[in-house]
C-alpha positions as CSV (number, residue, x, y, z in Angstrom):
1,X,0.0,0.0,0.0
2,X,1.0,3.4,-0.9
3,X,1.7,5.8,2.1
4,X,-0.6,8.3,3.0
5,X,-0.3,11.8,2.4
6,X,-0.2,13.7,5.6
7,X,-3.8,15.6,4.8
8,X,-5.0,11.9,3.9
9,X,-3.5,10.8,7.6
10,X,-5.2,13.5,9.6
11,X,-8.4,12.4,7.6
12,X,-8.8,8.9,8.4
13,X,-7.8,10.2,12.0
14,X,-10.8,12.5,11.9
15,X,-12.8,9.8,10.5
16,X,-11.9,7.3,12.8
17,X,-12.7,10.1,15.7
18,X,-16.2,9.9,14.9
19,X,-16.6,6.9,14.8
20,X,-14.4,6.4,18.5
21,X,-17.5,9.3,19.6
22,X,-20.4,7.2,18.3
23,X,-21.0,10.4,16.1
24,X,-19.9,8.5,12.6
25,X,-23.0,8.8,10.0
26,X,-22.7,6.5,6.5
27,X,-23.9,8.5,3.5
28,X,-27.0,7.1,4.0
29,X,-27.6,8.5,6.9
30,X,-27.6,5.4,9.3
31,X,-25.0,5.4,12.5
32,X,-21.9,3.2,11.8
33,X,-21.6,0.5,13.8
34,X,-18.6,-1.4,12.8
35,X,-15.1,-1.1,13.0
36,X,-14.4,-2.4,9.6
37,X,-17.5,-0.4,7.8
38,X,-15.2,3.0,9.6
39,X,-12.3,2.3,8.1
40,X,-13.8,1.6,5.0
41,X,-15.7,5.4,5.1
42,X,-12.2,7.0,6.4
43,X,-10.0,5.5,3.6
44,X,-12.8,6.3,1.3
45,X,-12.8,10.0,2.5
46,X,-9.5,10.5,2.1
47,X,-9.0,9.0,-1.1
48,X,-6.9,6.1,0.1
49,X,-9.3,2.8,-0.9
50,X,-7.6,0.5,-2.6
51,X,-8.1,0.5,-6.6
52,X,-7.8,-1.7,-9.2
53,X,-4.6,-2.0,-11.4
């Protein structure tokens, strides 16, 4: 994996923040309540996901 820009690392930290407060919304609207479905919206957020070659 590629490393992470320092404005993507202080997203996924900000991300991850939310979802440590219980304050972490999907774009749908519903609360996140997994670990895994966080990571997946911070990495998303910061443009980080993993893409196909």
């Amino acid at each position: 994996m590629p490393r992470q820009t320092p404005a993507q690392k202080r997203k996924i930290e900000k991300v991850m923040g939310e979802f440590k407060d219980g304050d972490l919304k999907s774009s749908s609207g519903e609360k996140v309540k997994t670990r895994d479905q966080a990571i997946a919206i911070a990495l998303s957020e910061a443009g980080a996901s993993k893409k196909d070659d």
